[in-house]
PDB file of N, CA, C, O and CB in Angstrom:
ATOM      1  N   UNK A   1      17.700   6.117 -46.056  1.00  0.00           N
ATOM      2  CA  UNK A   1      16.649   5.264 -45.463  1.00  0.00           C
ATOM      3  C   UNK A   1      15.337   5.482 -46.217  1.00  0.00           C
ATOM      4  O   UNK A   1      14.991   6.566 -46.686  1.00  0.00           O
ATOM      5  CB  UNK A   1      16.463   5.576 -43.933  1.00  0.00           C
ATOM      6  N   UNK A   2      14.463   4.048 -46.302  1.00  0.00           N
ATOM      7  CA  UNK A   2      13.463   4.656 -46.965  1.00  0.00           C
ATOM      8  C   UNK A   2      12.252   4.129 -46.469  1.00  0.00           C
ATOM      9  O   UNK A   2      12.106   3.006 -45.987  1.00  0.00           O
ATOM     10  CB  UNK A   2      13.577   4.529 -48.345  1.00  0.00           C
ATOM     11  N   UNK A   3      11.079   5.317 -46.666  1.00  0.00           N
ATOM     12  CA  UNK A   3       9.929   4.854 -45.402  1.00  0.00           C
ATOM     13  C   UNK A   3       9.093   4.196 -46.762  1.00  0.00           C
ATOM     14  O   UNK A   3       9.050   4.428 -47.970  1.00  0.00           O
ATOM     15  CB  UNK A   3       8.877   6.475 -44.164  1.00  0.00           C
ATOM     16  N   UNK A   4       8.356   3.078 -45.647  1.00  0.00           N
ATOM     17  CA  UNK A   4       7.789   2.047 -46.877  1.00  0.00           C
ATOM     18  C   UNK A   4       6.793   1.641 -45.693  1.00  0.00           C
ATOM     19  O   UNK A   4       6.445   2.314 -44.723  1.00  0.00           O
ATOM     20  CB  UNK A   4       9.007   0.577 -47.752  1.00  0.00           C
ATOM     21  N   UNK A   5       6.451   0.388 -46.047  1.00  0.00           N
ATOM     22  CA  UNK A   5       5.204  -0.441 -45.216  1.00  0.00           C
ATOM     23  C   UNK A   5       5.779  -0.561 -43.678  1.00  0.00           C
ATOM     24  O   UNK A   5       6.953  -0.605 -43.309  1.00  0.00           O
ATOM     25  CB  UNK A   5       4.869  -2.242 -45.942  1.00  0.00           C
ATOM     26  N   UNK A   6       4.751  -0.594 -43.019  1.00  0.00           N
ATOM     27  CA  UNK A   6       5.186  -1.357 -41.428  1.00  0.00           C
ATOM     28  C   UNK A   6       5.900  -1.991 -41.353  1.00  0.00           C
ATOM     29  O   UNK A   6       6.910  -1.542 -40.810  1.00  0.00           O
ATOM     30  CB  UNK A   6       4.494  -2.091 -40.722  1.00  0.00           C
ATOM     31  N   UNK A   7       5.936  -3.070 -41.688  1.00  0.00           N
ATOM     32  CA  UNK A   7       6.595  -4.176 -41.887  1.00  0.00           C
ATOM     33  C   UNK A   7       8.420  -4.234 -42.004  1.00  0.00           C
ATOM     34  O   UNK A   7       9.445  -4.732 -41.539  1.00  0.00           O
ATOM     35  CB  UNK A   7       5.916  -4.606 -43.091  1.00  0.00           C
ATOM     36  N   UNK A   8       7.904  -3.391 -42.911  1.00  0.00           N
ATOM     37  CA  UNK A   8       9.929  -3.348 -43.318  1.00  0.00           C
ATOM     38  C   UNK A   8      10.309  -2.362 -42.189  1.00  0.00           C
ATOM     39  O   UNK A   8      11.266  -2.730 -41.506  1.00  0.00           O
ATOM     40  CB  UNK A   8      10.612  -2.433 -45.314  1.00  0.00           C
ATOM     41  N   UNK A   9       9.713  -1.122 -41.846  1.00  0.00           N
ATOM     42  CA  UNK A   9      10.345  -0.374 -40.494  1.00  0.00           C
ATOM     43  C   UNK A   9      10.489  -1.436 -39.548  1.00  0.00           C
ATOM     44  O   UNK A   9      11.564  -1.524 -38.955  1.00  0.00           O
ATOM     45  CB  UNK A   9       9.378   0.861 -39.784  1.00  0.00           C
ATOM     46  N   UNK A  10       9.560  -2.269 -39.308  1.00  0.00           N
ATOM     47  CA  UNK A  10       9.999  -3.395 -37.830  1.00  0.00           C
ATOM     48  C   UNK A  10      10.943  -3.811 -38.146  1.00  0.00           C
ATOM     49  O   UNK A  10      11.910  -3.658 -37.399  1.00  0.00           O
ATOM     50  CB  UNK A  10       9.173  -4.704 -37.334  1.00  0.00           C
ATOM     51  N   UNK A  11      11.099  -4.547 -39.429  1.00  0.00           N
ATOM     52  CA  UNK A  11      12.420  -5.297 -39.870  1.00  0.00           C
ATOM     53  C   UNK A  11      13.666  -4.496 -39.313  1.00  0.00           C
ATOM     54  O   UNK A  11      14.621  -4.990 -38.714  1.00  0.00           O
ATOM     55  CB  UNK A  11      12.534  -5.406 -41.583  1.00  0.00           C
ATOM     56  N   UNK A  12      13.397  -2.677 -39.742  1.00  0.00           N
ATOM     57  CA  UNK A  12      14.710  -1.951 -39.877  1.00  0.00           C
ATOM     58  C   UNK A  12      15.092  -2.049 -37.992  1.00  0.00           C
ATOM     59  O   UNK A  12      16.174  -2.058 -37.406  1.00  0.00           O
ATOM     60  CB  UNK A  12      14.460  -0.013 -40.737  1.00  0.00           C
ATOM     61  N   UNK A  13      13.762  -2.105 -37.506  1.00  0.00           N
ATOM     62  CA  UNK A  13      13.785  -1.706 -36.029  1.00  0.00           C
ATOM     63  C   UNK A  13      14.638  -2.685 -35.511  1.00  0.00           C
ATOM     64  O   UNK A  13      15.564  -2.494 -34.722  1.00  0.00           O
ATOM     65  CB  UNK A  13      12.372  -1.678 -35.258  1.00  0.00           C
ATOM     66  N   UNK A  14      14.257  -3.793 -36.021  1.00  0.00           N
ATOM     67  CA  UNK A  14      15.124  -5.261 -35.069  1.00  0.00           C
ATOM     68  C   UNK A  14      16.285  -5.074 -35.772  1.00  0.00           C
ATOM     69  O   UNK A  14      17.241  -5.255 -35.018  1.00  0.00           O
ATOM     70  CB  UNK A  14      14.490  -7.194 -35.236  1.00  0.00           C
ATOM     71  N   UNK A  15      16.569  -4.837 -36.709  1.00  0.00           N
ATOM     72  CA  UNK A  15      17.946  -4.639 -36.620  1.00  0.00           C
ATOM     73  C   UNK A  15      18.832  -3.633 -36.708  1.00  0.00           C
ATOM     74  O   UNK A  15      20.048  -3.727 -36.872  1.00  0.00           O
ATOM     75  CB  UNK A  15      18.312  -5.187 -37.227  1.00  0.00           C
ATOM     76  N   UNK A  16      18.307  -2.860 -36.616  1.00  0.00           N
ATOM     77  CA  UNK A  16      18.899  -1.789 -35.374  1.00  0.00           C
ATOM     78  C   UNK A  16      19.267  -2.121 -33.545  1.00  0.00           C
ATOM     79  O   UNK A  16      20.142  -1.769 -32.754  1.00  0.00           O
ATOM     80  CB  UNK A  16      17.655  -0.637 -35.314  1.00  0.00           C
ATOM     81  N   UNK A  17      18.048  -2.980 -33.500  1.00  0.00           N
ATOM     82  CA  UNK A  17      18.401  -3.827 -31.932  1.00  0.00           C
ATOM     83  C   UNK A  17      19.295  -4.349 -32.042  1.00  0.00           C
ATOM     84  O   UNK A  17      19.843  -4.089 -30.970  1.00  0.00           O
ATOM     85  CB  UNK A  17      17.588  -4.866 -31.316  1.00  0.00           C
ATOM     86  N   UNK A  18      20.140  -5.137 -32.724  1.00  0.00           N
ATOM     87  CA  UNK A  18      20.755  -6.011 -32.970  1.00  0.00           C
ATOM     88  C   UNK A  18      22.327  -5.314 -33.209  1.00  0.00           C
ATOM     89  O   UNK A  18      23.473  -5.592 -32.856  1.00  0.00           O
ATOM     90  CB  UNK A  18      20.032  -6.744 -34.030  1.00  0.00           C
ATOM     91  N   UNK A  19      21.733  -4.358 -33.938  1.00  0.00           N
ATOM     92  CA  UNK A  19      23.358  -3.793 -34.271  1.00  0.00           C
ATOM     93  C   UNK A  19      23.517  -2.974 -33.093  1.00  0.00           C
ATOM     94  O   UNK A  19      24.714  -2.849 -32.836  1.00  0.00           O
ATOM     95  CB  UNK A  19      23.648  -2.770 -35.820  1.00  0.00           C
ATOM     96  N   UNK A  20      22.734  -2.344 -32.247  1.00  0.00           N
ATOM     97  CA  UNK A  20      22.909  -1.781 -30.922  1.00  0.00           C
ATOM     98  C   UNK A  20      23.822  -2.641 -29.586  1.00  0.00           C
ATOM     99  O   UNK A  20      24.643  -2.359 -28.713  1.00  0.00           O
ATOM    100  CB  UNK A  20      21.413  -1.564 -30.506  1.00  0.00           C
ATOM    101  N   UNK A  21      22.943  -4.037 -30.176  1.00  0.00           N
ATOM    102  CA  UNK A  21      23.515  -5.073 -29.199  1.00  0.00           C
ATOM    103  C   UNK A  21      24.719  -5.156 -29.345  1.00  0.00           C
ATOM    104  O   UNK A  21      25.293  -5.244 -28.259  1.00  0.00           O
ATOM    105  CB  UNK A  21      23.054  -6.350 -29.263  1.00  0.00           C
ATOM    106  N   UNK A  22      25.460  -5.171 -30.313  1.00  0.00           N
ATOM    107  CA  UNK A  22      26.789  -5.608 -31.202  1.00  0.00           C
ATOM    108  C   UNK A  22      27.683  -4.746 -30.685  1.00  0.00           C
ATOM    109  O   UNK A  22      28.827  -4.961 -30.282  1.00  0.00           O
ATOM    110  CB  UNK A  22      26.745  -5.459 -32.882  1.00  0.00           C
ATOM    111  N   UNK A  23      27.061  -3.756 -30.731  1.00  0.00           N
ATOM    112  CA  UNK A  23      27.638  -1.807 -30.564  1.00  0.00           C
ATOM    113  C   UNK A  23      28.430  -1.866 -29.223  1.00  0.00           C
ATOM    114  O   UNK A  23      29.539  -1.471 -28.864  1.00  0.00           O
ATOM    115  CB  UNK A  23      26.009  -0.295 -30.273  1.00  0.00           C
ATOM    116  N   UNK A  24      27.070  -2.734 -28.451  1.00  0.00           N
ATOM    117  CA  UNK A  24      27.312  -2.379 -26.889  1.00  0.00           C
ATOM    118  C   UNK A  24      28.146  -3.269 -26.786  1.00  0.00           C
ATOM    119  O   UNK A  24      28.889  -2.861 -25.894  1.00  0.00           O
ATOM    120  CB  UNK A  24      26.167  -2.440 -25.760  1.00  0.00           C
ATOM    121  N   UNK A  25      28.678  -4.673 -27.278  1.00  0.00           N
ATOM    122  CA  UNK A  25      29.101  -6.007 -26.934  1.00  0.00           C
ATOM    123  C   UNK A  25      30.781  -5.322 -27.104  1.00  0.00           C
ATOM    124  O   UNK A  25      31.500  -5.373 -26.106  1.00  0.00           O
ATOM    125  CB  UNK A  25      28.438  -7.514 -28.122  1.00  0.00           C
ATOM    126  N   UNK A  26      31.322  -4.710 -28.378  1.00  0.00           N
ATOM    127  CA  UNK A  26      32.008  -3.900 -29.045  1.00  0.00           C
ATOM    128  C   UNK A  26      32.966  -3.091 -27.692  1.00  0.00           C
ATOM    129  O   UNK A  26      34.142  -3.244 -27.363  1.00  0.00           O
ATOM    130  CB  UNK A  26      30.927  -2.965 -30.026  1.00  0.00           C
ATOM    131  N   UNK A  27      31.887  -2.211 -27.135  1.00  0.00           N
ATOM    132  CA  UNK A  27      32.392  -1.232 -26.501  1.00  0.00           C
ATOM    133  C   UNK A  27      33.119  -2.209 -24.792  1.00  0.00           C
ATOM    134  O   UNK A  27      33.941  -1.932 -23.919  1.00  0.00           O
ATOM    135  CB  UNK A  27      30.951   0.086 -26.362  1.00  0.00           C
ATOM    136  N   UNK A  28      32.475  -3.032 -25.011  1.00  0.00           N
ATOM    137  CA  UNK A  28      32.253  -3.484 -23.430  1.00  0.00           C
ATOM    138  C   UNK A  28      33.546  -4.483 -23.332  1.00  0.00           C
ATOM    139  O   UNK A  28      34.101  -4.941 -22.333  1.00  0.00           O
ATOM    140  CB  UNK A  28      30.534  -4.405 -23.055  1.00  0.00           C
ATOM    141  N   UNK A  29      33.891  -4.698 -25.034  1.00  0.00           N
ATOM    142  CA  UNK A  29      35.095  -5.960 -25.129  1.00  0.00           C
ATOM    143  C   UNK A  29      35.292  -5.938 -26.736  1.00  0.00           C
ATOM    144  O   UNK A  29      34.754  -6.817 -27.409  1.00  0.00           O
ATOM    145  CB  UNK A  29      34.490  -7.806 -24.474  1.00  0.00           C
ATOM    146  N   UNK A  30      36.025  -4.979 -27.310  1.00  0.00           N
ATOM    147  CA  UNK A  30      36.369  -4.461 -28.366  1.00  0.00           C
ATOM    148  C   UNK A  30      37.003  -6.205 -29.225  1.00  0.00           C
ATOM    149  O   UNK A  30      38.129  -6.619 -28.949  1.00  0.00           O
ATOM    150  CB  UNK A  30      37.555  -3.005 -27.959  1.00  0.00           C
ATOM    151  N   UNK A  31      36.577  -6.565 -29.678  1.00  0.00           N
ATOM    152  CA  UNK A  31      37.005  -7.724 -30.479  1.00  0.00           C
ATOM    153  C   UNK A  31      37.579  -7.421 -31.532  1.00  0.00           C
ATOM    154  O   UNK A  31      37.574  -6.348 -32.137  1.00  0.00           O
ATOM    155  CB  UNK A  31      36.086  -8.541 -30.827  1.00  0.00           C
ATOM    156  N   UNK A  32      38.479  -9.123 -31.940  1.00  0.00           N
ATOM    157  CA  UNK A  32      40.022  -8.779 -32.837  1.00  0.00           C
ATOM    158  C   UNK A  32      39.125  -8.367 -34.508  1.00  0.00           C
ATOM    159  O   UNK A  32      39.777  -7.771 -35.366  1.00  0.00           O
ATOM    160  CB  UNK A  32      41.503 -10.776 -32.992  1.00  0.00           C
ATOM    161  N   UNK A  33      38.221  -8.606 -34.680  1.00  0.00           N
ATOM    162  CA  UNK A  33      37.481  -7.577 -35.941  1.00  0.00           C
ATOM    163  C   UNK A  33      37.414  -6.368 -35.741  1.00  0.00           C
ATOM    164  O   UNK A  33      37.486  -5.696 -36.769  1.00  0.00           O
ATOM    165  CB  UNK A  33      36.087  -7.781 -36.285  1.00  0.00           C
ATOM    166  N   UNK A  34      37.278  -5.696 -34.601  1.00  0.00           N
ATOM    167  CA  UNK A  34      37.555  -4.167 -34.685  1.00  0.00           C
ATOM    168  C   UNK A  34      38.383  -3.612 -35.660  1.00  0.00           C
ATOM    169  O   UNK A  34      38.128  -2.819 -36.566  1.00  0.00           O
ATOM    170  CB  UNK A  34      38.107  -3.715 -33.558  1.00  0.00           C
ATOM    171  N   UNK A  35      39.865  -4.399 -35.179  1.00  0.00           N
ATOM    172  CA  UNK A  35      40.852  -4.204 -36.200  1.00  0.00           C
ATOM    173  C   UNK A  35      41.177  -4.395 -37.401  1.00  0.00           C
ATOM    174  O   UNK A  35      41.763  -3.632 -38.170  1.00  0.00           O
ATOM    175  CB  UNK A  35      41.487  -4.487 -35.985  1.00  0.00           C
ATOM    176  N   UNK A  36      40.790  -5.428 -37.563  1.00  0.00           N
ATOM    177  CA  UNK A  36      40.555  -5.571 -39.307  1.00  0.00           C
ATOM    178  C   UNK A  36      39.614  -4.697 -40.024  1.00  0.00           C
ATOM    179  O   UNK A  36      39.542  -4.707 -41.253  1.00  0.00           O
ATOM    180  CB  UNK A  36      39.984  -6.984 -39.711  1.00  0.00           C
ATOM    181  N   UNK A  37      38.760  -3.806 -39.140  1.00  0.00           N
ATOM    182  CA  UNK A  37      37.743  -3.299 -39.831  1.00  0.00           C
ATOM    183  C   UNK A  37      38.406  -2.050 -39.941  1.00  0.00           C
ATOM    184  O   UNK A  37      38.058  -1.381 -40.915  1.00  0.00           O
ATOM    185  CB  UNK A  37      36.336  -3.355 -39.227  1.00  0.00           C
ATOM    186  N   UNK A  38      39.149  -1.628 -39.301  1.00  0.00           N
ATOM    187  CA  UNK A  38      39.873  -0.511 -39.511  1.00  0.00           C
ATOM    188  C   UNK A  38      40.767  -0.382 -40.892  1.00  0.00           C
ATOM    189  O   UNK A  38      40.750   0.593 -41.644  1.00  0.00           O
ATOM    190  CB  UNK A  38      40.683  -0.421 -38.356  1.00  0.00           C
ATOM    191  N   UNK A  39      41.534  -1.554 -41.056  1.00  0.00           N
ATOM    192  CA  UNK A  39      42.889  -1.778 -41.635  1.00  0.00           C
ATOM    193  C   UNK A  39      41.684  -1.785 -42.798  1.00  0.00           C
ATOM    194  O   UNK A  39      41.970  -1.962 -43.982  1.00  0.00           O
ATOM    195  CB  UNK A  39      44.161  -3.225 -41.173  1.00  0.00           C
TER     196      UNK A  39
END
């Protein structure tokens, strides 16, 4: 990771929200990409 302007940390921040969201969506109802991501 690399620390730089404000700007790009917000960027990193929202998507980190985003992949959190995904994370949680994931856990809550494991979708048929799980598996392919494995394989």
């Amino acid at each position: 990771m690399q620390g730089g302007t404000g700007g790009m940390s917000e960027e990193m921040a929202g998507r980190h929200e985003i992949l959190l969201t995904l994370v949680a969506a994931g856990a809550a109802r494991p979708p048929p990409l799980n598996v392919w991501v494995k394989r």
